[in-house]
N, C-alpha and C positions, 0 to 999 in steps of 0.2 A: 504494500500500500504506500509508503514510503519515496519506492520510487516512482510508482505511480504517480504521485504528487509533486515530486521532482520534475519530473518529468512533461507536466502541466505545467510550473511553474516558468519553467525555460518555455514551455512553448506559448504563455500566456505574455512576457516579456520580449518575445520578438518583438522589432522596431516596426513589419508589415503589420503586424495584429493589433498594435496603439493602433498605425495610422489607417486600418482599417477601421478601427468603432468611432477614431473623431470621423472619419469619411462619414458615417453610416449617421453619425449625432448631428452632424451638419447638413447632410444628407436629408434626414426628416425636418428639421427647422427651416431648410428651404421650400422644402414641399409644403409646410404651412403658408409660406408667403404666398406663393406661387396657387395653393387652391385661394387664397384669401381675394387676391386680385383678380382671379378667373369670378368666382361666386359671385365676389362682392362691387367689382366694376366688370369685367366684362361682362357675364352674363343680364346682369341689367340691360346693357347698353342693347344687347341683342334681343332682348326682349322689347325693344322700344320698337327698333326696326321690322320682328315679325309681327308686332301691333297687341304685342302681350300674352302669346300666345304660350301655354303652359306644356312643354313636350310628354310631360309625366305622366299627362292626363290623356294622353289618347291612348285607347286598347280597342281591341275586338272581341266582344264577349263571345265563347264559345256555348254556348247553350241558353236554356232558361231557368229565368227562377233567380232570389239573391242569392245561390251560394254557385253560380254557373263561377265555370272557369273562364278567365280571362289571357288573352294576349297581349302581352304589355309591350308593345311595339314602341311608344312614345316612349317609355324609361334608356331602350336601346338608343334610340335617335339622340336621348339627351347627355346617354353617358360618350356618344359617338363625337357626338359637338365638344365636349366637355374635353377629350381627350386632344380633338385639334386645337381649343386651346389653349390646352394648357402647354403642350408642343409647340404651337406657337409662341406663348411667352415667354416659354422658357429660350426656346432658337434666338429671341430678341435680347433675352438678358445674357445671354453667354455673348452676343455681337457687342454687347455694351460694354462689358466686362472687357470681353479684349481689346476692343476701343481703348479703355481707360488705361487698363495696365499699360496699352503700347505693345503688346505679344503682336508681332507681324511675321508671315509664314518665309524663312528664310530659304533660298534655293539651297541645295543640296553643293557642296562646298566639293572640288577635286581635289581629292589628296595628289600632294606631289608622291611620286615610286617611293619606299625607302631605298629597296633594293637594286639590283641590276645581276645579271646572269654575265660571268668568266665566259669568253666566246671558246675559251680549249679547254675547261676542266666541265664546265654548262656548271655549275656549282652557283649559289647565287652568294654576292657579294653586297657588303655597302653600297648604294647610290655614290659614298664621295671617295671610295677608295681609291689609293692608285698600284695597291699590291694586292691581286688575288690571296688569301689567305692558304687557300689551300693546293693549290701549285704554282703558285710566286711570278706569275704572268703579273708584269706591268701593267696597266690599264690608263693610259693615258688619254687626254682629249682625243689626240690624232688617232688611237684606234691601241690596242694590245699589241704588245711586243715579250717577247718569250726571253729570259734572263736565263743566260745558261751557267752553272757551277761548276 
């Protein structure tokens, strides 16, 4: 049990597994904002434009009588809106965010060679060498030249 617990403990102090639950804490506190401003200003606003029209409330009763089953087709349409937008404000606050920080998408950068390939041993060498390491060919601007002993 012991090391059972040990072994929890190391795996509860890894630095991904903090920065996992603040993710996950911050993660829900934004999702507050975020339905806050969908409920509380957009969907108003969109209820102004369909002329008040309440999604929740349309169905198609399947049968008769008050205990008939019902199709709640209007709850679908309204969780459907609901998801574009919150999709949408969320796409706008991430453009804001990066906006502000300054994150701008940088091209992908060429690394210069490190290396370079011995044209007599094909061994790869330093980029700025001028002595193959491993069979002692020169490697000069003007091209390899072979150093005899």
């Amino acid at each position: 049990m012991k090391a059972f617990l040990k072994e929890f403990r190391k795996f509860i102090s890894k630095g991904n597994v903090i920065d996992m639950a603040v993710g996950i804490i911050i993660g829900s506190a934004f999702t507050a904002i975020v339905n806050s401003l969908v409920n509380d200003v957009m969907m108003p606003l969109l209820s102004i434009l369909t002329g008040g029209l309440d999604f929740t409330a349309l169905c198609i009763v399947l049968g008769e009588g008050e205990d008939a089953a019902t199709l709640n087709y209007g709850a679908f349409v309204a969780a459907v809106i609901n998801f574009l937008l919150i999709a949408f404000v969320i796409f706008t606050m991430i453009k804001a965010i990066n906006k502000l920080s300054g994150k701008k998408k940088e091209a992908p950068k060429e690394e210069m060679p490190k290396k370079k390939v011995c044209p007599f041993c094909k061994e790869e060498v330093a980029i700025d060498a001028v002595k193959c390491p491993h069979c002692i060919s020169e490697l000069t601007e003007d091209g390899p030249t072979y150093e005899k002993i």
